[in-house]
N, C-alpha and C positions, 0 to 999 in steps of 0.2 A: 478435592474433586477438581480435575482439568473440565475446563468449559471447551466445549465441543462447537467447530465454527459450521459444522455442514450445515447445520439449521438457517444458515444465510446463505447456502451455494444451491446453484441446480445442478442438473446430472451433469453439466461439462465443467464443472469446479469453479463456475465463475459467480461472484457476490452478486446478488440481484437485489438485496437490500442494506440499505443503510442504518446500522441498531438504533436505538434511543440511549442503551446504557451505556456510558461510559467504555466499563470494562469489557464489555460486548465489540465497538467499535477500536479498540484495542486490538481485541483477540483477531480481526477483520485485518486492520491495517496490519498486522503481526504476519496472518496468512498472505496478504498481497507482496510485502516488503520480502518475502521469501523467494519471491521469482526472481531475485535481483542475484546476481554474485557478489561475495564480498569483494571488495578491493580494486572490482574493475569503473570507473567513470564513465559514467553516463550522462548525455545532454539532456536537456527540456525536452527535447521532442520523442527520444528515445525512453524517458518515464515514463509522460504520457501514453507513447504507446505502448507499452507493457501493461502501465494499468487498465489500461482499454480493453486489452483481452482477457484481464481476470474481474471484472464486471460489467454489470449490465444496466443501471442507475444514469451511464452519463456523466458524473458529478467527477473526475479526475483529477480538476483545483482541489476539491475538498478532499479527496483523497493524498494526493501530494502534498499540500499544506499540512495535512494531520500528521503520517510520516515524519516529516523534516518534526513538527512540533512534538512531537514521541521521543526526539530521539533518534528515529529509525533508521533517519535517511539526513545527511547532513547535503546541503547547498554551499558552494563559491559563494564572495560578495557580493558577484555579478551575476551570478543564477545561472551560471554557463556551465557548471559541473556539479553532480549528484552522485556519493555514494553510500551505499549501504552500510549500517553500521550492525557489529556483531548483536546479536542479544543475551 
């Protein structure tokens, strides 16, 4: 059974809640991390703003931080470049 992320979007497809479970907040980051291209680098402030526009919480550290700790999205040493990783 695939878990279905609409139950956390509104009608403009953006996250308005942040899950409790686990694999909930998974499936969340999983939908966000898709707006990204593979293999093109991205700065801090160009993440930010991409997750900005696929939710409505606010919370974009926690968002970015869960990412990179997924997996999702790896960071430079220096936190000056962010790219997506395949899934």
């Amino acid at each position: 059974m695939q878990k279905d992320v609409s139950r956390f979007l509104n009608e403009e497809g953006q996250v308005v809640t942040w899950p409790k479970k686990h694999a909930d907040k998974k499936l969340v980051m999983e939908y966000i991390v898709e707006k990204f291209e593979l293999e093109k680098p991205y700065t801090e402030k160009e993440v930010n703003e991409i997750i900005n526009q696929w939710h409505t919480f606010q919370d974009w550290p926690l968002l970015r931080r869960g990412m990179i700790d997924a997996g999702l999205m790896t960071r430079d040493i220096e936190g000056h470049e962010y790219l997506r990783q395949p899934m």
